[in-house]
C-alpha positions in Angstrom: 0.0 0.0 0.0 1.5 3.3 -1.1 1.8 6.2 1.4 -0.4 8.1 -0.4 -3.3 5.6 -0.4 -2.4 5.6 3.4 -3.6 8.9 3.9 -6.4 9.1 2.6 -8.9 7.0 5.2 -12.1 8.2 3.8 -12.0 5.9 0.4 -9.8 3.2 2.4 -13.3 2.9 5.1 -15.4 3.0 2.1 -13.2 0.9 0.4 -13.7 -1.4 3.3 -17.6 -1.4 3.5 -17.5 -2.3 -0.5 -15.4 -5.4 0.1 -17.6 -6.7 3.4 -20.6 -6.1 1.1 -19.1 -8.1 -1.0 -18.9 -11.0 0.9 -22.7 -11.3 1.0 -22.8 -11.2 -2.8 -20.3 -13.6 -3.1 -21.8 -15.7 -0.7 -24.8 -16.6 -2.5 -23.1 -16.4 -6.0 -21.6 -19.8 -4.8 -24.5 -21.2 -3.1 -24.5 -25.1 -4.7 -20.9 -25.3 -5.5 -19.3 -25.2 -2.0 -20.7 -25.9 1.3 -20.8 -23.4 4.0 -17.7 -25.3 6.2 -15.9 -25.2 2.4 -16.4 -21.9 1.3 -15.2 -20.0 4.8 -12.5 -22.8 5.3 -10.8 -21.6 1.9 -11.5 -18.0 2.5 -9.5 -17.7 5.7 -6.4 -20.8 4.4 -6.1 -18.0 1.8 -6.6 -15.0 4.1 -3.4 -16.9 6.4 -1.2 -16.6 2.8 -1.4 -13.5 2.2 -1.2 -12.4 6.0 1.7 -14.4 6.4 4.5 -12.1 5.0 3.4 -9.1 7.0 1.9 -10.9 10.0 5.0 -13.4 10.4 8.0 -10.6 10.9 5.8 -9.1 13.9 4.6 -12.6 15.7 7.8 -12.5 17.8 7.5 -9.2 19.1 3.9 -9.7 19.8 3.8 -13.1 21.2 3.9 -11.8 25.4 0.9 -10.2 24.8 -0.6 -12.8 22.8 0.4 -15.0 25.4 -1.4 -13.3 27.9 -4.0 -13.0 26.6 -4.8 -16.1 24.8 -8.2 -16.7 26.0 -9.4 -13.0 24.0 -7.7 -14.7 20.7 -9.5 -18.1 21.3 -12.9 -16.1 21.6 -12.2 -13.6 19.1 -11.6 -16.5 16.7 -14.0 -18.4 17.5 -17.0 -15.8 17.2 -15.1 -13.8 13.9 -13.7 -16.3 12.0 -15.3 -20.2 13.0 -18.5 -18.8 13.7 -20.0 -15.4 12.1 -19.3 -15.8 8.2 -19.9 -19.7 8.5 -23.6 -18.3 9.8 -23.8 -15.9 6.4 -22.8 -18.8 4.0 -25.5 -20.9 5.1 -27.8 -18.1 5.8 -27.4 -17.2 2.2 -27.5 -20.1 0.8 -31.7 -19.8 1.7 -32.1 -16.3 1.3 -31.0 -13.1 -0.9 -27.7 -11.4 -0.2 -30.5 -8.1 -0.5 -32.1 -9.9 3.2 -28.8 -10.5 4.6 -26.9 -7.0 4.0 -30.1 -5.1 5.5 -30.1 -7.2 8.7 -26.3 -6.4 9.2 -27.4 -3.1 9.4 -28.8 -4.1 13.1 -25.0 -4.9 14.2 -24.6 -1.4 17.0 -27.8 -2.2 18.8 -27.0 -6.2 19.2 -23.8 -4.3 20.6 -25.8 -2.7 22.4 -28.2 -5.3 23.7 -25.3 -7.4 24.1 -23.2 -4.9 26.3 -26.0 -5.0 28.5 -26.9 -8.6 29.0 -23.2 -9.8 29.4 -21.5 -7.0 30.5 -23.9 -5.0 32.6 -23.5 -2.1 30.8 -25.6 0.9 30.8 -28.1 1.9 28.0 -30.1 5.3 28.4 -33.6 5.6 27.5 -32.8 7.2 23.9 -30.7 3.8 23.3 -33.8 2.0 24.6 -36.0 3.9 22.1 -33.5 3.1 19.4 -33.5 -0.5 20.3 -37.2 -1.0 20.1 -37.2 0.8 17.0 -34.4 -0.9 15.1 -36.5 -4.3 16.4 -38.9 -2.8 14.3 -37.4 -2.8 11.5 -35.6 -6.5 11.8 -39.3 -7.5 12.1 -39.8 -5.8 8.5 -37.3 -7.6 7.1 -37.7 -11.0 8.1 -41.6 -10.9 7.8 -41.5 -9.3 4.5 -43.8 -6.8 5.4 -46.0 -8.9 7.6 -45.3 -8.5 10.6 -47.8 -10.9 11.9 -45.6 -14.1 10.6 -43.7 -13.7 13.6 -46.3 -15.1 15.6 -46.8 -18.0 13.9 -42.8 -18.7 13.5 -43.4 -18.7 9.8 -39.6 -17.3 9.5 -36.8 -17.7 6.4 -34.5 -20.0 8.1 -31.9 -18.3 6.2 -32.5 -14.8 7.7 -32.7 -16.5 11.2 -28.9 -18.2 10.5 -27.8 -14.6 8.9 -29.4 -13.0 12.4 -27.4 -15.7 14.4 -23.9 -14.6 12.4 -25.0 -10.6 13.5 -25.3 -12.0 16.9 -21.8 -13.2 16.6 -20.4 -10.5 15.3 -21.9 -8.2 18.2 -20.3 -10.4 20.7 -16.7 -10.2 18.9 -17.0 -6.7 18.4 -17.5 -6.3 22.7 -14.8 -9.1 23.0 -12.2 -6.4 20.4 -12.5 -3.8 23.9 -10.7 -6.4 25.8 -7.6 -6.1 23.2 -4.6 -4.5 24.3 -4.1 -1.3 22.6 -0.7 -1.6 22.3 -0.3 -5.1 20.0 0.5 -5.0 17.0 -2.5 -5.4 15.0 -1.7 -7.4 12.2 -0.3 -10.0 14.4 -3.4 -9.9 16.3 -5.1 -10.2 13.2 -3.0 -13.1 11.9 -3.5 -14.8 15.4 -7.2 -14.5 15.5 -7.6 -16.1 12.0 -5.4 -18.8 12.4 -7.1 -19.5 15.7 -10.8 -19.7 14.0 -9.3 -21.3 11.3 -8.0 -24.3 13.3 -11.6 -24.3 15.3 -13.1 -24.7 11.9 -11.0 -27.1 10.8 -12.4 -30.5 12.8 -15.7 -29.4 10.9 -14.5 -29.5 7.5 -12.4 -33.1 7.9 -15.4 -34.0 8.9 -17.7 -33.2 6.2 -14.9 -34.0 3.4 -14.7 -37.4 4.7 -18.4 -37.8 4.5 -19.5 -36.1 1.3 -16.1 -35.8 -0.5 -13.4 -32.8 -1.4 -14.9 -30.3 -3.1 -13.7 -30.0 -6.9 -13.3 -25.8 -7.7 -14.5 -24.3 -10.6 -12.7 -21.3 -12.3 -16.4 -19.7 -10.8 -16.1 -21.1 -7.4 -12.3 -20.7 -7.4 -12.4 -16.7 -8.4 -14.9 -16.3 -5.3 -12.6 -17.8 -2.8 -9.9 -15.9 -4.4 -12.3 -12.6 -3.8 -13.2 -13.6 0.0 -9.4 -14.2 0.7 -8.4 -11.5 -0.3 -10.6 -8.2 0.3 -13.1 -8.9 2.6 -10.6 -10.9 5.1 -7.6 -9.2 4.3 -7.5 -5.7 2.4 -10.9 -4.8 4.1 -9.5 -5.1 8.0 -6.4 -3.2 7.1 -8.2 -0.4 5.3 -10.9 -0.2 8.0 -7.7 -0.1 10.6 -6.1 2.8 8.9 -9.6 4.6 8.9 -9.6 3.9 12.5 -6.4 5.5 13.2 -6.6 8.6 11.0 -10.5 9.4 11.8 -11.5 8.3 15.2 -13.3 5.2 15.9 -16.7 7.2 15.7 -16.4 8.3 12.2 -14.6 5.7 10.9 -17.5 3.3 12.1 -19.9 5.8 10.3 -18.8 4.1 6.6 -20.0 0.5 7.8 -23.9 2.0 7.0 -22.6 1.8 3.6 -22.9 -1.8 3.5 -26.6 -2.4 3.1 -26.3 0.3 -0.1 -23.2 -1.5 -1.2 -24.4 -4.5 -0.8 -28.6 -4.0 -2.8 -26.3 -2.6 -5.7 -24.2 -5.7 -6.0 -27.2 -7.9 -5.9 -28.9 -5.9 -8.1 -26.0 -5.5 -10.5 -24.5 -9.2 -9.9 -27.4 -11.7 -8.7 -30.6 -9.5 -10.9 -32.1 -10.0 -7.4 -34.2 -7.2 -6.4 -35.1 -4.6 -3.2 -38.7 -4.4 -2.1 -40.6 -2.1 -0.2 -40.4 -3.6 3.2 -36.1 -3.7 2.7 -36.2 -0.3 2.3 -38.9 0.5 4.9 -37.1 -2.2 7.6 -33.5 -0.2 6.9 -35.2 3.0 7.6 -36.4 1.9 11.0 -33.0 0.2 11.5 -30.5 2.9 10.8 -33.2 5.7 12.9 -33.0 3.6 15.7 -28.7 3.4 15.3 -28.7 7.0 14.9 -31.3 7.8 18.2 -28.8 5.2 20.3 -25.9 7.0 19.5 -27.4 10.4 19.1 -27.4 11.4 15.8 -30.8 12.8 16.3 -33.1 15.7 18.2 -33.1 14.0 21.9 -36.3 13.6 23.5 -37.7 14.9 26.5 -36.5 12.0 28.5 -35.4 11.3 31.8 -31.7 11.1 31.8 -31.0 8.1 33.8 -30.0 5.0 32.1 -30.9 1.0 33.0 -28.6 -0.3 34.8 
């Protein structure tokens, strides 16, 4: 990466939001030709490659602190890497990438929520609000409109496994707080993935030993290629570099971009197509993100917080 790129964070964290949105697409462009276990085993083998020059050097100096804290690395590769994009291939694999990029959206209120059941942390009632509406619009989405499906359970299992991965990711982004700031990140990085990796692995022997290698195609084979390379690799380092040169707040901003990112590419990609209720569940979701973290007018509420 040239120094110039370097320096300029805002196209590196929408850079960033492109290549995750991505990942959806490509997802369910290879639904058929690789199983779930497959298609994230070969994402992150190839993600370890082209890690390993940079990541490699700086393992030594790291190491202590890895070390130390080995239990974060286990966790943090266990819900990032073994769990979460394992969760989108098979959700995808039973509904449209559309589905599954607009329920990502709900990712900083599961923090939220999450924060608060594990944690113990503090929401205020404008984060309550925000929560209640995002809810809303989750509802939108998986019902299609209908809200009234969710009484009968008459749910997409696919959205419901895509749900589960945000879940995961909610719980690895709290578990990313517990990082020292000081290691290096790249070795961090390295040492998450080749944690998850080797978590994932069991899974896959398994399968491959019941239903066979899978045989690429120059189709399936570009995808992995793709998934190794910018969502897993290119995308983290961008979104780092955003991190450091605009402030966690800002930076974080870009990742609403995924859901627009993301219709376009299905769109464009898979002729799939967005529907009213994707459009009206988003709405609800990103009003009730920007009421949690204030983005919007306050309300004359009483400022204490749940606790």
């Amino acid at each position: 990466m040239t120094f110039k790129l370097a320096t300029r964070p805002v196209p590196l964290a929408t850079a960033a939001a492109l290549f995750w949105a991505g990942n959806f697409v490509a997802g369910r462009a290879i639904n058929g030709e690789l199983s779930p276990l497959s298609l994230s085993f070969g994402r992150w083998i190839l993600a370890l490659l082209c890690l390993a020059p940079l990541a490699l050097p700086r393992l030594r100096g790291a190491w202590p602190q890895l070390k130390q804290h080995w239990r974060t690395v286990l966790v943090l590769g266990l819900l990032g890497v073994t769990l979460c994009n394992t969760l989108i291939y098979r959700g995808v694999a039973h509904t449209t990438a559309v589905n599954a990029v607009m329920l990502n959206a709900f990712v900083p209120i599961m923090v939220l929520l999450a924060g608060r059941m594990f944690l113990g942390q503090s929401m205020s009632w404008m984060q309550c609000i925000g929560s209640a509406l995002s809810f809303c619009g989750v509802a939108v989405i998986l019902t299609h409109g209908a809200p009234s499906q969710l009484l009968s359970l008459n749910l997409n299992p696919g959205d419901l496994w895509v749900f589960a991965a945000v879940a995961c990711w909610a719980l690895y982004t709290l578990t990313l707080r517990k990082v020292p700031t000081g290691i290096d990140k790249i070795a961090m990085l390295f040492a998450t993935i080749l944690v998850g990796t080797l978590m994932l692995a069991p899974a896959v022997i398994w399968e491959w030993a019941h239903q066979g290698v899978p045989t690429l195609s120059v189709h399936s084979a570009s995808i992995v290629l793709f998934l190794g390379i910018f969502p897993s690799v290119l995308a983290y380092l961008f979104y780092n570099i955003a991190v450091a040169q605009l402030g966690a707040a800002r930076a974080s901003s870009f990742m609403h971009l995924i859901p627009a990112f993301g219709a376009m590419l299905a769109m464009l990609l898979l002729g799939e197509h967005v529907q009213w209720w994707h459009l009206a569940g988003l709405a609800n979701v990103l009003a009730g993100v920007a009421l949690s973290n204030g983005m919007l007018p306050r309300l004359n509420m009483p400022r204490t917080a749940l606790r």
